[in-house]
N, C-alpha and C positions, 0 to 999 in steps of 0.2 A: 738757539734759546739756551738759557742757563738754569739751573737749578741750585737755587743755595740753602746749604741746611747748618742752622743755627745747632751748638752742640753748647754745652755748658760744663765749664766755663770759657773753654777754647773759642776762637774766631772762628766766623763761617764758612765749610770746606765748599768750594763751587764744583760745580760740575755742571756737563753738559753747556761750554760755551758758546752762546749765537751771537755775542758781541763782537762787531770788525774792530780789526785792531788798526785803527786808524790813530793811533799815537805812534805810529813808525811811519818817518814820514815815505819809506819807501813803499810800502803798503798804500800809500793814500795819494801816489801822483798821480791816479788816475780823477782824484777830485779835483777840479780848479778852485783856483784861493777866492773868488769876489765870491758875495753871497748866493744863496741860490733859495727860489722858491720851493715850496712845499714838493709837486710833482714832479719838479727836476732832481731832488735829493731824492725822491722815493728810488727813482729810474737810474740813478747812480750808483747808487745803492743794492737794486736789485741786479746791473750788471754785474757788481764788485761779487755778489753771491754766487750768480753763475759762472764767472769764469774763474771761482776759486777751489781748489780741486779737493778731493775728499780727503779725511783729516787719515794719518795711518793710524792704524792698529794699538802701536802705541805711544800714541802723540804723546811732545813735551809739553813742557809747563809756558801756557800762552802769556806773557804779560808777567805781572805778579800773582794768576794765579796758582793756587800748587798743584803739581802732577796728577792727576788721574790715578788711581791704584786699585789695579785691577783684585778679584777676588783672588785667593790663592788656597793650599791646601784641600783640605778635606770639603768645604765649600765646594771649592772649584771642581774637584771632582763629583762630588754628586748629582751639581748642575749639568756636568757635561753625561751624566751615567739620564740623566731626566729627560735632557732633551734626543739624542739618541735613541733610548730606547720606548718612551713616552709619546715625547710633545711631537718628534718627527713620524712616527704610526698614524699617530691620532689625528693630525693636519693633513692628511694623507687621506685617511679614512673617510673623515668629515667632507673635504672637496670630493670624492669620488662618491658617496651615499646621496651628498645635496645633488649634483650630476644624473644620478640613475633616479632622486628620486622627480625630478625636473621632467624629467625624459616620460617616466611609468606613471605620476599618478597627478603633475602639476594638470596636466588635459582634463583629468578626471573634476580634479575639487574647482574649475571653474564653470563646470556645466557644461551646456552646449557648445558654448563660444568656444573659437580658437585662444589657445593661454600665449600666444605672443602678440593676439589683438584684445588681450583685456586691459581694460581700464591700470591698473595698478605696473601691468608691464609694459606696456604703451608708453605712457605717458614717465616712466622712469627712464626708460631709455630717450624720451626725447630730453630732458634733464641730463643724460650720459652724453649725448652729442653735445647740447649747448656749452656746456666746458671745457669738450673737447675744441671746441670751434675759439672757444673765447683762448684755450694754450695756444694753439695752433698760431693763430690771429698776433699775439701778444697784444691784444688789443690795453686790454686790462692785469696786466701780470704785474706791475708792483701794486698795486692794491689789491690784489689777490696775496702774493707773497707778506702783504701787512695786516692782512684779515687772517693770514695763517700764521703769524710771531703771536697777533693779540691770542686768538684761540687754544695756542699750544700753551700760552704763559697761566691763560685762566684756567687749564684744565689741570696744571700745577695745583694753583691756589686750590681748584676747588676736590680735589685729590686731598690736599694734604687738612682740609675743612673734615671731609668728610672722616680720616680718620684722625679726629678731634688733634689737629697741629693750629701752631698758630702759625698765619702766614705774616711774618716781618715787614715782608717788603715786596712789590710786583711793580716791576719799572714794563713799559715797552716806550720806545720812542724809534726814531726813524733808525737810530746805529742797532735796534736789536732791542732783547726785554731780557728779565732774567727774574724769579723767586728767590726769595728766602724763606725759608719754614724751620722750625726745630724740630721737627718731627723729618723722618728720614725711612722709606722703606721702598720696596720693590711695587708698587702700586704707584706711589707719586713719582718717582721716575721712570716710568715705562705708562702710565695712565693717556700721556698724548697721543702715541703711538696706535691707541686702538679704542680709542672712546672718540667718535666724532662728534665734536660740541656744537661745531655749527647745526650739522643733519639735525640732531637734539631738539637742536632751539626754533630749529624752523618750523620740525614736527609738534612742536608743542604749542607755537605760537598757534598755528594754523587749525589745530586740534580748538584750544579754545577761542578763536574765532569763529571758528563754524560751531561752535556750543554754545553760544553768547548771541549770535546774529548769523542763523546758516543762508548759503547760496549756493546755487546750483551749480557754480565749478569748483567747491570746493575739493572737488577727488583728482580731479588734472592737476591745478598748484599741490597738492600735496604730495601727491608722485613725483611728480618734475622737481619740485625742490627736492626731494631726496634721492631722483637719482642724480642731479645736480650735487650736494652738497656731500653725499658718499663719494664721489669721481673727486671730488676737492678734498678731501680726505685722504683717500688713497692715494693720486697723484701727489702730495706733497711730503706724504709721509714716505714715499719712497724716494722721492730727490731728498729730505732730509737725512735720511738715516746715515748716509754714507759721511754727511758733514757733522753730523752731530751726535757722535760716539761715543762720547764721555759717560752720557746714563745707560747705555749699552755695556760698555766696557766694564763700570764696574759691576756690572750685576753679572759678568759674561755675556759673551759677544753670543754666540750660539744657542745659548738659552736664553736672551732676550727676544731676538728675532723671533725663533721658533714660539716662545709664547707670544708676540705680540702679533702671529700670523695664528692661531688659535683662538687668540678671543677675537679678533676680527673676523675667523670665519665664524663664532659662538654669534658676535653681535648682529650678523648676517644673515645668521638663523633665526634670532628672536625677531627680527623688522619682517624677515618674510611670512613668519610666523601671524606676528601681528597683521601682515596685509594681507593674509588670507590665503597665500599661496601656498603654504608650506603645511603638511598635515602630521604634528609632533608624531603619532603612530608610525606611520607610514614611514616616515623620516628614520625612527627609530629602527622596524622592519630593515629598511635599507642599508641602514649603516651596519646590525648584525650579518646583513647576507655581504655588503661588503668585507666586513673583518673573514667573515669564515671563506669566501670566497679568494681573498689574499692570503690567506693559512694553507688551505689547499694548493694553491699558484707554489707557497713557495716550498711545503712539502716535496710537493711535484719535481720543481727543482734541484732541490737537495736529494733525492733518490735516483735523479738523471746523471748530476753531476757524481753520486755515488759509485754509482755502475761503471762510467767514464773510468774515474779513477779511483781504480780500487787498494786499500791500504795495503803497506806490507811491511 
């Protein structure tokens, strides 16, 4: 996917390219020249993406557009001082708190029932199989891969809406999609990576269908779709990430990641929140005895390794 950001009065700097570069015709033997229908382009298409390898670190200028330029100076250092000693604690803390608190109070806030035979877990995990089964399968994987170009591209557009950009231009077609906004910040390019538009839209859809005209399996489709379209999220965003560097890179590589593994486990929290699993106290609870519990761990440590080797 690409992201282009209109500046004034310069041309549009692009970043983040998902277009094939299928103007080199060596790049593109693998297409045959007669025409082809819709499903055979799709499957062309999506082999050309997987056996194309991830972009390095600091990839050149593809085509005519211009280099990527990554952050530098004082910037770059802070980022990397943020995610170090910040965003990598805190991703850490957050996974290990939700874990113990899963384990110690998820039994509790569902009652009687067992909490891996409730309703809300149940049925999201059979949503986490179905995806599974549908990658595994390839049954469905370029229309999957083109349900995942439209989603990343709108959640561009609707990124850079939100904070009041105009969006120029949102191309997707079968070679790829790409924005242009004139607005430009660390939200619209890193917003794909950890806002799941589908999971969103299904919850919402479903939400007000069952508010309009309810029926009684409304709570099965609405788990299964979200644990459905969280696995379609994650899965994609981590086979992307390695091809699609450019909005990483310039924001730094390190500090993207780690924030975009942050609010993802943030957005994790508010759905289980909302389904009833997760008890914000409780959570809270967990995550201080977490942090003091890894303070101690590593006190511990540092007094072991002291005594070891003692200065001189």
């Amino acid at each position: 996917m690409m992201l282009k950001r209109s500046k004034k009065p310069p041309d549009p700097v692009e970043h983040g390219d998902w277009r094939l570069p299928l103007d080199k015709p060596e790049e593109a033997e693998h297409l045959p020249p007669q025409p082809l229908g819709v499903w055979r382009r799709l499957k062309l298409r999506v082999a050309y993406w997987q056996a194309t390898p991830a972009i390095p670190r600091h990839p050149e200028s593809v085509g005519n557009d211009p280099p990527v330029v990554p952050i530098h100076g004082w910037s770059r250092a802070l980022r990397l001082v943020l995610a170090w000693a910040v965003l990598l604690p805190l991703s850490i803390l957050m996974v290990y708190a939700l874990l113990q608190h899963l384990y110690h109070h998820a039994g509790a806030t569902m009652g009687q029932r067992s909490f891996w035979l409730s309703v809300p877990v149940w049925y999201s995990l059979l949503g986490v199989g179905a995806f599974i089964s549908l990658v595994v399968s390839r049954v469905a994987l370029p229309v999957m891969v083109y349900v995942y170009v439209v989603g990343h591209e709108l959640t561009h557009a609707i990124a850079a809406k939100l904070c009041l950009g105009k969006v120029q231009t949102l191309r997707v077609d079968l070679n790829g999609g790409y924005v242009e906004t004139d607005t430009d910040n660390l939200f619209i390019a890193l917003s794909p990576y950890f806002v799941p538009l589908w999971m969103c839209v299904w919850l919402l859809v479903l939400w007000c269908v069952n508010l309009i005209y309810p029926f009684p399996e409304w709570g099965a489709w609405f788990y299964a779709g979200f644990g459905f379209w969280w696995s379609f999220h994650l899965y994609w965003t981590v086979w992307v990430i390695p091809r699609e560097q450019p909005d990483m890179l310039e924001n730094g590589l390190l500090f993207s990641l780690l924030l975009v593994l942050v609010m993802n486990i943030g957005i994790l929290l508010a759905v289980l929140y909302a389904f009833g699993v997760l008890s914000p106290v409780g959570y809270g609870q967990d995550f201080v005895a977490a942090a003091r519990d890894t303070w101690q761990f590593l006190c511990a440590v540092y007094e072991r390794l002291a005594h070891a080797a003692p200065l001189y």
